[in-house]
N, C-alpha and C positions, 0 to 999 in steps of 0.2 A: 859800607855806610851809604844809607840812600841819601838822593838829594834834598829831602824836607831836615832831617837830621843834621847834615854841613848847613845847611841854612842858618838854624837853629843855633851852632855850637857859633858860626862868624856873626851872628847877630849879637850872641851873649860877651863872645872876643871883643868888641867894637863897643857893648856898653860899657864892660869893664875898664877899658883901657882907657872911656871917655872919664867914668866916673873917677878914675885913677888923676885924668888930668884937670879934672873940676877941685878934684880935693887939694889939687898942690896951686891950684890959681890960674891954671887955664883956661878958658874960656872957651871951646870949640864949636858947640853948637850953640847958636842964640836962640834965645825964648822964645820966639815969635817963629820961627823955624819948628824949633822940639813942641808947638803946642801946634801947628798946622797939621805935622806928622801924624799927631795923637790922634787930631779929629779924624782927619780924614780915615786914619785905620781906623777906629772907634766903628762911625760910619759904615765901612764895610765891613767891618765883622757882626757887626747888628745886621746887618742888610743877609749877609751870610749864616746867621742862626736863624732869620726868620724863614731863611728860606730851609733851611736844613731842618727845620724841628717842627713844620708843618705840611700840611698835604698838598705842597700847590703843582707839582707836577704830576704829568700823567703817568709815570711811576709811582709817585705817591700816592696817587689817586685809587691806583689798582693796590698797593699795599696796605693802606686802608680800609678798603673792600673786605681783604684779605683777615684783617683783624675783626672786621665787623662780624665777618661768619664766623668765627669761632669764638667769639665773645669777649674778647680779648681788649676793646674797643669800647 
């Protein structure tokens, strides 16, 4: 298992077990906490598709070329 996968499965472990302790009356994370989280990821994964799904670097730049000559573009 690689490491973005363990990531993934201890991220899902950790909401489960939260949501497990919100349903019986625990309280673990506070709102003001779980809604900075959000943003800030939000934030960066926006910032992260804009860079991923246009041509700003100079890889891209040249794989865009690349499309443009074959018409693909």
């Amino acid at each position: 298992m690689d490491n973005a996968s363990l990531a993934r499965y201890i991220v899902l472990i950790i909401a489960v077990v939260n949501s497990v302790l919100n349903l019986v009356g625990y309280q673990t994370i506070s709102d003001d906490l779980t809604n900075d989280l959000v943003a800030v990821a939000s934030g960066v994964y926006f910032l992260y598709a804009a860079w991923k799904n246009n041509y700003l670097s100079e890889k891209g730049q040249a794989q865009k070329r690349v499309l443009e000559r074959h018409d693909l573009k």
